[in-house]
MARMIBA-520492 format. One record per residue (C-alpha): x, y, z; residue number from 1. Coordinates in steps of 0.25 Angstrom, whole numbers, plus 5000, padded with zeros to 4 digits. Layout:
<rs>
   xx   yy   zz seq
    X    Y    Z NUM
...
</rs>
This chain:
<rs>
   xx   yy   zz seq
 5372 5486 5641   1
 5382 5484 5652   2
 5381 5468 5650   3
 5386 5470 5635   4
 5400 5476 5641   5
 5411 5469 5639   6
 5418 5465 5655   7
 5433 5461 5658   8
 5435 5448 5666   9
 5446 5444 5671  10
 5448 5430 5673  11
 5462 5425 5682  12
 5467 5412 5679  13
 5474 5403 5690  14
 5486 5406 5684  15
 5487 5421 5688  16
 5484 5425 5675  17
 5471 5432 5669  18
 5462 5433 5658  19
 5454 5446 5653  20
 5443 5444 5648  21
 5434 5453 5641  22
 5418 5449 5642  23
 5403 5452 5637  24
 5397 5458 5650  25
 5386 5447 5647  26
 5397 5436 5648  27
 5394 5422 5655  28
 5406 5414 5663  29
 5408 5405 5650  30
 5412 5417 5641  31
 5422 5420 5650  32
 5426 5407 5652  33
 5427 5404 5637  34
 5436 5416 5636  35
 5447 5410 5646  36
 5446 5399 5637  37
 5451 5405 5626  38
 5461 5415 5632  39
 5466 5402 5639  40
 5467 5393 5626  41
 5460 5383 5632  42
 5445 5376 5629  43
 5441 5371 5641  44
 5446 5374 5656  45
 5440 5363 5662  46
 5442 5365 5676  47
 5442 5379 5677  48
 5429 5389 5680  49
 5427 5405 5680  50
 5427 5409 5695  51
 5423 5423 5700  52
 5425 5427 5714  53
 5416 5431 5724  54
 5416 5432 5739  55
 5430 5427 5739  56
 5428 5413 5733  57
 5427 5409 5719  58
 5415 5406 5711  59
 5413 5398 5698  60
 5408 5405 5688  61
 5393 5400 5679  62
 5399 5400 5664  63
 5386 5402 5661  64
 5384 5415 5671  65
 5386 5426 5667  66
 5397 5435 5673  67
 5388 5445 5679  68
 5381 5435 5688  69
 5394 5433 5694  70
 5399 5450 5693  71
 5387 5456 5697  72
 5386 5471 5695  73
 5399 5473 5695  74
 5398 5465 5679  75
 5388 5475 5675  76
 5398 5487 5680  77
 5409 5481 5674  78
 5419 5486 5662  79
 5431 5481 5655  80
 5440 5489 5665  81
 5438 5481 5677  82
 5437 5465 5676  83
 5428 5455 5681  84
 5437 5444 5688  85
 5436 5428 5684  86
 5444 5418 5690  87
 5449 5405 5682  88
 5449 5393 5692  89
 5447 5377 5694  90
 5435 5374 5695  91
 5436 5359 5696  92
 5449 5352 5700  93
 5452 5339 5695  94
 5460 5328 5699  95
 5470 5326 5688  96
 5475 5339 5679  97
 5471 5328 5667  98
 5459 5332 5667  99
 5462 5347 5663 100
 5464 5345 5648 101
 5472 5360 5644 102
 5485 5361 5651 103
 5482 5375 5652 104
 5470 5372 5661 105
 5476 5362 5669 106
 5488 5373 5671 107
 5480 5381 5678 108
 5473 5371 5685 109
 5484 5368 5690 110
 5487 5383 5693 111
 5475 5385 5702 112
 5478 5371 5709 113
 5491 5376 5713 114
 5486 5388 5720 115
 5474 5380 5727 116
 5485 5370 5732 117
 5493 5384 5738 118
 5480 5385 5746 119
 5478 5374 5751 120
 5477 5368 5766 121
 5477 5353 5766 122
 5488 5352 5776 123
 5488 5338 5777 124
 5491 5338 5762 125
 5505 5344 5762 126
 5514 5332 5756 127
 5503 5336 5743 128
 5506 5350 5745 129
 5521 5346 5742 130
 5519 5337 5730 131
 5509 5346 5725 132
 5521 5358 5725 133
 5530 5348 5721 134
 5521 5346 5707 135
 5519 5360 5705 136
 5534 5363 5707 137
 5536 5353 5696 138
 5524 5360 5688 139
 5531 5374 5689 140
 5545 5371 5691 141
 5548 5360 5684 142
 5560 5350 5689 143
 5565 5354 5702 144
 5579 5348 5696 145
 5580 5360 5683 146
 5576 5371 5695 147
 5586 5367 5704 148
 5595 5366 5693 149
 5593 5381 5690 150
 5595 5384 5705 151
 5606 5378 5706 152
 5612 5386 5695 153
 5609 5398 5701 154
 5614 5394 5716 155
 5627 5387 5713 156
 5634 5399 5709 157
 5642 5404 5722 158
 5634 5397 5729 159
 5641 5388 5739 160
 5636 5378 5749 161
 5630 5364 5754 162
 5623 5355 5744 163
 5612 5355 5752 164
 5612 5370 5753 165
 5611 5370 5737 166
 5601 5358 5737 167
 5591 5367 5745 168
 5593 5381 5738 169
 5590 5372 5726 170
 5577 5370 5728 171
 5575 5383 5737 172
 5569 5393 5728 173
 5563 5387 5714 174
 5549 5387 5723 175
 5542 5394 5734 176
 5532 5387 5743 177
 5522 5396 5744 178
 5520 5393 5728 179
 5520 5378 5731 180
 5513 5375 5745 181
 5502 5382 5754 182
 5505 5392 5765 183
 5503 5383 5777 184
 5512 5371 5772 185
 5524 5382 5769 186
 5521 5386 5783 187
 5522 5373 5787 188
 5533 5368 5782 189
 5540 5378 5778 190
 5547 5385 5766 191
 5560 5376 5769 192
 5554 5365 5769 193
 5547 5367 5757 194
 5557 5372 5749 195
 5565 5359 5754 196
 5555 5348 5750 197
 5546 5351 5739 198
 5558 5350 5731 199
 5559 5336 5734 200
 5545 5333 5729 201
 5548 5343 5715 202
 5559 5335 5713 203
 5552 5323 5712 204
 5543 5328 5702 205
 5555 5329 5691 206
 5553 5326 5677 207
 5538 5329 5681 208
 5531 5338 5669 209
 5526 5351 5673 210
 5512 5347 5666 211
 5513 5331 5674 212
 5517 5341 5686 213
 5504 5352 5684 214
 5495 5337 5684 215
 5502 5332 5696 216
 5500 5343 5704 217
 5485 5343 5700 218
 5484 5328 5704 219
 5489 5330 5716 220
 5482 5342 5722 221
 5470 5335 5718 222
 5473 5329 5730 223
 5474 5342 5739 224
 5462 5342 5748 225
 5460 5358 5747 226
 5465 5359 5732 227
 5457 5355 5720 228
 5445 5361 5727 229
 5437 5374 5726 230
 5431 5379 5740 231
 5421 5389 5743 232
 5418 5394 5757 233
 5405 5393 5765 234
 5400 5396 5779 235
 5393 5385 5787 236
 5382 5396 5793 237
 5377 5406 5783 238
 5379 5418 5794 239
 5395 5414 5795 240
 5404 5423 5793 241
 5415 5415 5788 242
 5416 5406 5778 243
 5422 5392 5785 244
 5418 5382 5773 245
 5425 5379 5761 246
 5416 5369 5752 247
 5428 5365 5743 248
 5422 5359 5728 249
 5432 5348 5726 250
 5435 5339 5713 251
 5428 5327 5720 252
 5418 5335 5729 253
 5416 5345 5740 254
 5424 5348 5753 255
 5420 5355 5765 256
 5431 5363 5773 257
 5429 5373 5783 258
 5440 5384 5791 259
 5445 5383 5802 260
 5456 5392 5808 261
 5459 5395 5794 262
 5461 5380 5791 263
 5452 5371 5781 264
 5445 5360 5787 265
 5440 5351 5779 266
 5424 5346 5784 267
 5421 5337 5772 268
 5425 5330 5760 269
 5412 5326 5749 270
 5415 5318 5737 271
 5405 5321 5725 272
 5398 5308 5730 273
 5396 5313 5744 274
 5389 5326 5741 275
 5373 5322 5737 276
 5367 5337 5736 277
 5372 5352 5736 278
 5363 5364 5738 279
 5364 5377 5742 280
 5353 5389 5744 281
 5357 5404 5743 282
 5371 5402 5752 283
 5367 5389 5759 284
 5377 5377 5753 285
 5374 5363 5756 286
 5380 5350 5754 287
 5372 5337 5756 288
 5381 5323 5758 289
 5376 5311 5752 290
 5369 5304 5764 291
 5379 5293 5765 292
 5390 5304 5770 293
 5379 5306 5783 294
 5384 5321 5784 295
 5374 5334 5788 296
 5372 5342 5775 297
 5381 5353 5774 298
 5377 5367 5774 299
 5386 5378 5771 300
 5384 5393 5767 301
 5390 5400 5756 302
 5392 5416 5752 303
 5380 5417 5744 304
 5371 5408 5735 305
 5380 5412 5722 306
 5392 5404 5728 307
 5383 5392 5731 308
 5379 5392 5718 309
 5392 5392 5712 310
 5399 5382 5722 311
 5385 5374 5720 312
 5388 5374 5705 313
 5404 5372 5705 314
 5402 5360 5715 315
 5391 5355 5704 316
 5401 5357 5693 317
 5412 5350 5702 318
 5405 5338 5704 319
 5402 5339 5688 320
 5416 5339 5685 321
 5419 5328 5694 322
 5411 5319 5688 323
 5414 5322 5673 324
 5428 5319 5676 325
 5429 5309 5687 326
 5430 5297 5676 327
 5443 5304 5669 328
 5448 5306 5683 329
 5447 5292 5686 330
 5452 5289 5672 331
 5465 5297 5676 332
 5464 5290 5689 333
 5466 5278 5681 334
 5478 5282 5670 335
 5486 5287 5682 336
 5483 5274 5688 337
 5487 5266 5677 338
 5501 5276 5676 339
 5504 5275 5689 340
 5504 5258 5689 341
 5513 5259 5676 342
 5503 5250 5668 343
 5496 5254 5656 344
 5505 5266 5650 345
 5498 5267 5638 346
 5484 5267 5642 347
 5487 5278 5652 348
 5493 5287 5640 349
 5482 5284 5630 350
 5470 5287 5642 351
 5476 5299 5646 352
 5474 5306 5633 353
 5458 5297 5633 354
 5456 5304 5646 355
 5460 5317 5639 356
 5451 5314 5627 357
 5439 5310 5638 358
 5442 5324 5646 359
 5439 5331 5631 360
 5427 5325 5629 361
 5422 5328 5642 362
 5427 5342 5643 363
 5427 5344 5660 364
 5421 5359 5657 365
 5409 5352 5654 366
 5408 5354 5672 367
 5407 5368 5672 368
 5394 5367 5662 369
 5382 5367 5670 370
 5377 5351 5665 371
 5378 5341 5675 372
 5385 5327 5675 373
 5382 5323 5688 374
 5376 5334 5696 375
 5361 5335 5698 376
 5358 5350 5699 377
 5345 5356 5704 378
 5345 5372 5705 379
 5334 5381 5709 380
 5339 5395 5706 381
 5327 5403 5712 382
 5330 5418 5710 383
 5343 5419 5698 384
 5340 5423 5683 385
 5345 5430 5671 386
 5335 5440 5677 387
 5342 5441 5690 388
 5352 5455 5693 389
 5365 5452 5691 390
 5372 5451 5705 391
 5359 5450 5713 392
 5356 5436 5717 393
 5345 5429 5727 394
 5355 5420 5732 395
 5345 5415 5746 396
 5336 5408 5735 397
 5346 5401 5727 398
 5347 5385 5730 399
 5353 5375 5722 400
 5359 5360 5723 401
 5363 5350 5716 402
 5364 5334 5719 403
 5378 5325 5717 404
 5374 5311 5711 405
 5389 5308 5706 406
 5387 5293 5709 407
 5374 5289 5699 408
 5379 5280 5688 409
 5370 5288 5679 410
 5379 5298 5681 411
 5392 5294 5679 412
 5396 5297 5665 413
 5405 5285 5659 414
 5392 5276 5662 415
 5382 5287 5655 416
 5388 5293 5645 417
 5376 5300 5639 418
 5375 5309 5649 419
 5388 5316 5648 420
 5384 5318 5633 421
 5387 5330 5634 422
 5402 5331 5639 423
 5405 5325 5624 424
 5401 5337 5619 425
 5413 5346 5627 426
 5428 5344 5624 427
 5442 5352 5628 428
 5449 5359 5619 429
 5443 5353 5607 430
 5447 5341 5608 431
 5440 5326 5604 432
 5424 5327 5609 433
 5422 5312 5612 434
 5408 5307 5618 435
 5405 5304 5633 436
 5405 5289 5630 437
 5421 5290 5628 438
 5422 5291 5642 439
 5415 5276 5644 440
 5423 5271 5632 441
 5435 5276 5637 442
 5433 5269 5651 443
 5428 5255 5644 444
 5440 5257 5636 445
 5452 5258 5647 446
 5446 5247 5654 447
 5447 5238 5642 448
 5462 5243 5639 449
 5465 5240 5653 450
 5460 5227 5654 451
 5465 5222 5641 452
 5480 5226 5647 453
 5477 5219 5658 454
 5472 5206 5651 455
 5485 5209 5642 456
 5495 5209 5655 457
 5488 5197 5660 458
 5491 5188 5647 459
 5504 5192 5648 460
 5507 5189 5662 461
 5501 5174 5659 462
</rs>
């Protein structure tokens, strides 16, 4: 009978805010997932997964799970007087903010990437650090000129002094750096400092939208070495006491850092292509290189076996949405090239809104469903069922792995559409549902404009 209550989640958005929710006690992540959809407006959040916390560090959820697997005891004890907490949070990051369709998703993409890039510690990044508070000034702010404007306003009134006095107590107050830059780089430098000179960079970025600023902030921490990625800590010796390892689940692969003296070190980088199988058993975690990389495999310990299994599945579900997108990455790759050198105006506008028409019919939550582009998945659960207790689990005889093959041609969608079939059949915010052979048409197409201009600018040069 208990099951058939209704339970209160709370779900907290990157934004600050939340959403109450009001569930079956027989609900499954998807139901409440569906829910934030509608409370958001949105049909699709893309990026974004249902997190729970547990021992500290945050776990996606199974949309197909339901809530008590991941609550336990205390689900079957609970009421509508005290919530279940849910967190809304990046899942995957990606490399262009293009590629999230709803401005309101991208928003608070950009929202949680702001707060990763408060965190991070890539010392050796700090001119990125700078342009990245510059672009987020620019987001928030708006033109430095209309701000010091309205400073200026305010100051000039009996206030008597140097040009340069003024010219500083301009730009002094419309910020605080510790809402713009990590701890250790205020430390370093110094408030001064950076109250002095990140204006310069804002400045720079006048005449800049707040939505071309909101994408050029995402660009550009796509190259911060700690920020578009999601770590989860491990030991190296299962009777450690301390956790020394972050495996860090990246948009193009996996990185190893380890503590030391409360710094980050980083032990290695893996590409997608340089990973050949993961496996874990209860709390033992390994990760085998491709032979080529001549590396020892790597064997790491993690709180229990319900965390391997869900970095197991998130890394699988990160290589997925690598592959489904890497060809409208590179597309993008291609239109800013073609911006960038000045040539081909029109093209670049008309693709921009194909790219948009191509992300629709290949709807990127389509890698948080549990099918398989380019991931071989064996599991072997020995000891987990719909007969199980819930919060009881066997976790010393759960094993699991799955294999990488990113680099089989059979594999690669544009060559084989077929076998993406099924991506035709999702689509964002209802819009037009085009089948997976657009994405080879639409390639064979660009290449013909292209060349036909080119052949075109030959003729006339002659």
């Amino acid at each position: 009978m208990r099951t058939r209550q209704k339970r209160q989640v709370c779900v907290l958005l990157p934004n600050k805010q939340h959403l109450d929710l009001i569930v079956k006690g027989s609900a499954r992540g998807h139901d409440v997932l569906n829910s934030v959809l509608k409370h958001l407006g949105v049909s699709e959040l893309q990026v974004f997964g249902l997190a729970v916390l547990k021992d500290n560090e945050y776990l996606f959820l199974d949309s197909e799970q339901k809530l008590s697997k991941y609550f336990g005891k205390r689900w079957n004890r609970g009421s509508l007087m005290v919530p279940f907490i849910l967190f809304l949070r990046v899942q995957h990051y990606v490399e262009s903010g293009l590629l999230i369709l709803s401005s309101k998703v991208q928003q608070l993409y950009y929202t949680e990437l702001r707060q990763k890039v408060l965190h991070s510690q890539s010392c050796h990044q700090e001119a990125l650090l700078f342009q990245l508070a510059a672009s987020a000034l620019q987001a928030e702010v708006g033109d430095l000129e209309q701000r010091a404007e309205r400073n200026n306003e305010e100051e000039e009134e009996g206030e008597e002094g140097g040009e340069e006095k003024r010219q500083e107590r301009k730009h002094r107050h419309y910020f605080l750096p510790e809402d713009y830059f990590p701890s250790w780089l205020i430390q370093r430098r110094g408030r001064d400092f950076l109250l002095q000179h990140c204006p310069v960079l804002h400045a720079e970025l006048r005449g800049v939208t707040r939505s071309q600023a909101v994408l050029q902030f995402i660009k550009e921490a796509s190259s911060l070495q700690d920020g578009p990625v999601t770590f989860y800590r491990m030991r190296q010796e299962k009777k450690e006491s301390r956790s020394s390892i972050l495996l860090g689940v990246a948009m193009k692969g996996v990185h190893i850092y380890q503590e030391v003296g409360g710094k980050q070190c980083q032990l290695y980088v893996f590409s997608w292509t340089d990973i050949e199988r993961l496996t874990f058993q209860g709390s033992r975690f390994e990760i085998a290189a491709v032979g080529s990389l001549c590396l020892p495999k790597l064997v790491y310990h993690t709180p229990s076996a319900t965390h391997s299994k869900h970095i197991l599945r998130h890394l699988s579900g990160s290589h997925r949405f690598h592959i489904i997108t890497r060809d409208a990455v590179g597309y993008l790759h291609q239109l800013e090239d073609m911006q960038a050198s000045r040539f081909y105006k029109e093209a670049y506008i008309c693709d921009t809104t194909r790219l948009a028409h191509r992300l629709q019919s290949n709807s990127l939550t389509s890698s948080m469903s549990d099918r398989s582009v380019a991931v071989e998945t064996t599991t072997a659960w020995s000891k987990e069922g719909e007969g199980e207790e819930e919060g009881e689990e066997e976790e010393e005889v759960v094993t699991a792995e799955f294999e990488l093959c990113v680099d089989e041609p059979e594999e690669l969608f544009v060559d084989s559409p077929a076998e993406l079939s099924w991506l035709a059949e999702q689509s964002v915010d209802g819009a037009l549902v085009l089948p997976s052979s657009y994405w080879a048409a639409v390639a064979m197409e660009m290449k013909q404009v292209l060349k036909s201009r080119a052949d075109e600018e030959e003729v006339s040069i002659d």
